[in-house]
Biotite code that builds the C-alpha atoms (Angstrom):
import biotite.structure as struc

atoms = struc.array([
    struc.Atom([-3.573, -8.584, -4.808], chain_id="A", res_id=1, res_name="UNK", atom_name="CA", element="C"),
    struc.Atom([-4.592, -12.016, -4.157], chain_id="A", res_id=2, res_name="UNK", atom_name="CA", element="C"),
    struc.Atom([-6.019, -12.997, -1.279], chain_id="A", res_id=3, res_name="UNK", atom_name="CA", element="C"),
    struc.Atom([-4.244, -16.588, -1.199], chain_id="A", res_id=4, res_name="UNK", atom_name="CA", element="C"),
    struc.Atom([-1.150, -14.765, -2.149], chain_id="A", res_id=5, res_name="UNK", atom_name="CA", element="C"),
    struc.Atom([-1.766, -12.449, 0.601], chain_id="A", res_id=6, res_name="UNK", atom_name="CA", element="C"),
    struc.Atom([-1.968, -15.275, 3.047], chain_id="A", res_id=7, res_name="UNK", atom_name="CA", element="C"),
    struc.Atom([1.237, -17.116, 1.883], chain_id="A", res_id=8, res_name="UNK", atom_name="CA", element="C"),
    struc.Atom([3.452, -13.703, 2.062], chain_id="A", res_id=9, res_name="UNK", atom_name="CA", element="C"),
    struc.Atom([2.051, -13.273, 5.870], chain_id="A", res_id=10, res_name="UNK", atom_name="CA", element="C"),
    struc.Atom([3.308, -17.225, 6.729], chain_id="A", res_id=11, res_name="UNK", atom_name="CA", element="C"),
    struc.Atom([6.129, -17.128, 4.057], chain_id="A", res_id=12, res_name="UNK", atom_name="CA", element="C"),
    struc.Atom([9.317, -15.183, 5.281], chain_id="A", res_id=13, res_name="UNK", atom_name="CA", element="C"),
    struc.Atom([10.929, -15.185, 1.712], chain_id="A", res_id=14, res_name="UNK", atom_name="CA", element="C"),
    struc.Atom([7.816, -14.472, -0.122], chain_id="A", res_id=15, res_name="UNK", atom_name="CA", element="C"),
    struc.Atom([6.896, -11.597, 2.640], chain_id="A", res_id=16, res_name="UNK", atom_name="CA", element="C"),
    struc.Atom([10.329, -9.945, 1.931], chain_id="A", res_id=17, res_name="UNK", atom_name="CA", element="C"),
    struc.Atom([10.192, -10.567, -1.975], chain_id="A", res_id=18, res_name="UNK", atom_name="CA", element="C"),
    struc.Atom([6.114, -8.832, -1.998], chain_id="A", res_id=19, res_name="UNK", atom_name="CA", element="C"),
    struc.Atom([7.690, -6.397, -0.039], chain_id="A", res_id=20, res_name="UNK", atom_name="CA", element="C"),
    struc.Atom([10.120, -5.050, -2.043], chain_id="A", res_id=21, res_name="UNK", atom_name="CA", element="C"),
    struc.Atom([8.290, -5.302, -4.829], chain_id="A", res_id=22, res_name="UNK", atom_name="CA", element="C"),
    struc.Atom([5.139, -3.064, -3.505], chain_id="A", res_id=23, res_name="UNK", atom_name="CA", element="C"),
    struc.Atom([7.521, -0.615, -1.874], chain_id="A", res_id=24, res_name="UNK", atom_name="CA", element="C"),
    struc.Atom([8.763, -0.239, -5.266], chain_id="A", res_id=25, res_name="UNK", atom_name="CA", element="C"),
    struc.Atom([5.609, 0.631, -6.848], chain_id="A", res_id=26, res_name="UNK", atom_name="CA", element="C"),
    struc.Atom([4.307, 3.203, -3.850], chain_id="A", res_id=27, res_name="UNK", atom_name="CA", element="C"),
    struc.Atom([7.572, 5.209, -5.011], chain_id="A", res_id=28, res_name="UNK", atom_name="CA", element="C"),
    struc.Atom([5.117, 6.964, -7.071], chain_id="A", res_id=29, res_name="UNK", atom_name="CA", element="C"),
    struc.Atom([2.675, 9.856, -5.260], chain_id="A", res_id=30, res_name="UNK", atom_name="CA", element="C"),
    struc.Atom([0.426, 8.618, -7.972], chain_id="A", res_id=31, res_name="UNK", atom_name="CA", element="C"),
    struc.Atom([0.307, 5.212, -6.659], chain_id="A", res_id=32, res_name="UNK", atom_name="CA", element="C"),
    struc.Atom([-0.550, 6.163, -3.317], chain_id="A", res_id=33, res_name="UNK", atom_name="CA", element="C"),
    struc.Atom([-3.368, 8.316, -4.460], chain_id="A", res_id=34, res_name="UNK", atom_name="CA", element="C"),
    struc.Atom([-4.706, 5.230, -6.442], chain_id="A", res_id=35, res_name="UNK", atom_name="CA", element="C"),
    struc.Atom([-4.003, 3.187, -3.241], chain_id="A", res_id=36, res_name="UNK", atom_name="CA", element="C"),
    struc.Atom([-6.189, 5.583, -1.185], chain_id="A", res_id=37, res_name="UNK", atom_name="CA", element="C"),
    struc.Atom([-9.157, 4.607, -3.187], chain_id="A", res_id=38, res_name="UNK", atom_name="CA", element="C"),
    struc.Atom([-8.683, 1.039, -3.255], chain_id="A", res_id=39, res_name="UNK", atom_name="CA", element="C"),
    struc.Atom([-7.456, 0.358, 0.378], chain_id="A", res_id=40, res_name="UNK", atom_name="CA", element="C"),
    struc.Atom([-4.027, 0.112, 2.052], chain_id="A", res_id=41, res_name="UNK", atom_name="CA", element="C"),
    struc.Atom([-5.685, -2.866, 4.565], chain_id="A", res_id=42, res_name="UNK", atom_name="CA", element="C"),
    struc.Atom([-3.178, -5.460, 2.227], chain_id="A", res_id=43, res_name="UNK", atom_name="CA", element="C"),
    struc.Atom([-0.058, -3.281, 2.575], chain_id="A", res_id=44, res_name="UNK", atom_name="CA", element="C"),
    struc.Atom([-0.556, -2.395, 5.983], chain_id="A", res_id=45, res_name="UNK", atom_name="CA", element="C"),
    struc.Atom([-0.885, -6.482, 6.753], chain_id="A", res_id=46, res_name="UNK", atom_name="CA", element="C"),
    struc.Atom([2.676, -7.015, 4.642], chain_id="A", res_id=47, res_name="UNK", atom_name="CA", element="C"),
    struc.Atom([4.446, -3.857, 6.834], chain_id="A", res_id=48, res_name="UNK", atom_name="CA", element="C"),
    struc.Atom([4.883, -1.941, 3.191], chain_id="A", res_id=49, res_name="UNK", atom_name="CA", element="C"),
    struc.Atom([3.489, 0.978, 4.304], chain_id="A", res_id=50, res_name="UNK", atom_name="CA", element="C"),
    struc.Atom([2.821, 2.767, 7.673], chain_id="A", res_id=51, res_name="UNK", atom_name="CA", element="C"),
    struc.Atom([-0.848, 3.507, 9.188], chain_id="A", res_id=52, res_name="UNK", atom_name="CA", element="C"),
    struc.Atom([0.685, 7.167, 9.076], chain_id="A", res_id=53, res_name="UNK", atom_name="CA", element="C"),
    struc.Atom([2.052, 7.249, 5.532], chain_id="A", res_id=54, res_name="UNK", atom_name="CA", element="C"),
    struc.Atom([-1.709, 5.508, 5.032], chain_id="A", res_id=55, res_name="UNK", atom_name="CA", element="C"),
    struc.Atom([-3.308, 9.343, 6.310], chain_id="A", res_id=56, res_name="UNK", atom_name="CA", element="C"),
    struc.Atom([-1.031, 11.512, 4.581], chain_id="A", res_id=57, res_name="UNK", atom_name="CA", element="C"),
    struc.Atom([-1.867, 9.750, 1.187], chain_id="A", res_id=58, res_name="UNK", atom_name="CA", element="C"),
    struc.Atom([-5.696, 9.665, 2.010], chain_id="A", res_id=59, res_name="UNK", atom_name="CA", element="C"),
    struc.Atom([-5.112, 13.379, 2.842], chain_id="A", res_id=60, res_name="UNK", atom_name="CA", element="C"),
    struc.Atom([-3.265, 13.930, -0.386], chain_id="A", res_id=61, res_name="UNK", atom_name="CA", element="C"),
    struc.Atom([-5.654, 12.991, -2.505], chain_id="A", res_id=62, res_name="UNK", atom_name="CA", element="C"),
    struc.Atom([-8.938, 14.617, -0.503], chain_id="A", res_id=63, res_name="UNK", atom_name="CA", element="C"),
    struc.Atom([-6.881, 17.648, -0.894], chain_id="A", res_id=64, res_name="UNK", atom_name="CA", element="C"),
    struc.Atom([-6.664, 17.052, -4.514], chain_id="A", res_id=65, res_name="UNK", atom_name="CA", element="C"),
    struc.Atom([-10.082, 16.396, -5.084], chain_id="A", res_id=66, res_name="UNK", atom_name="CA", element="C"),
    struc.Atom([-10.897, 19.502, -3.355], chain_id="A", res_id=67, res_name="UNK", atom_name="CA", element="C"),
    struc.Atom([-8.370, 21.765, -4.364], chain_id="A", res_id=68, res_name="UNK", atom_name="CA", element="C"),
    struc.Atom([-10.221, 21.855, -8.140], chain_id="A", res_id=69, res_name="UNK", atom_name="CA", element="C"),
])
């Protein structure tokens, strides 16, 4: 995501709710939050999409995936 972007959505009530709903919408995927846990969840965790917990249990997911093989 865009840092400037980024910025805007934390000053920006209506583009904070907007980015919201449209990342919580993508995370309804497991995959996404496996591809998530290799790129970082710092951005989501700034817009309050996703929870420092829900942040573990996908890192988890996907160690235990990588693992598992």
């Amino acid at each position: 995501m865009n840092a400037a972007y980024v910025l805007e959505a934390l000053h920006d009530e209506e583009v904070l709710a907007r980015t919201r709903d449209a990342m919580a919408q993508g995370r309804a995927q497991t995959e996404t939050d496996l591809l998530l846990a290799l790129t970082g969840f710092a951005t989501l965790i700034e817009l309050r999409v996703i929870d420092p917990q829900d942040v573990l249990k996908a890192v988890d997911q996907h160690l235990d995936r990588l693992f598992d093989q």
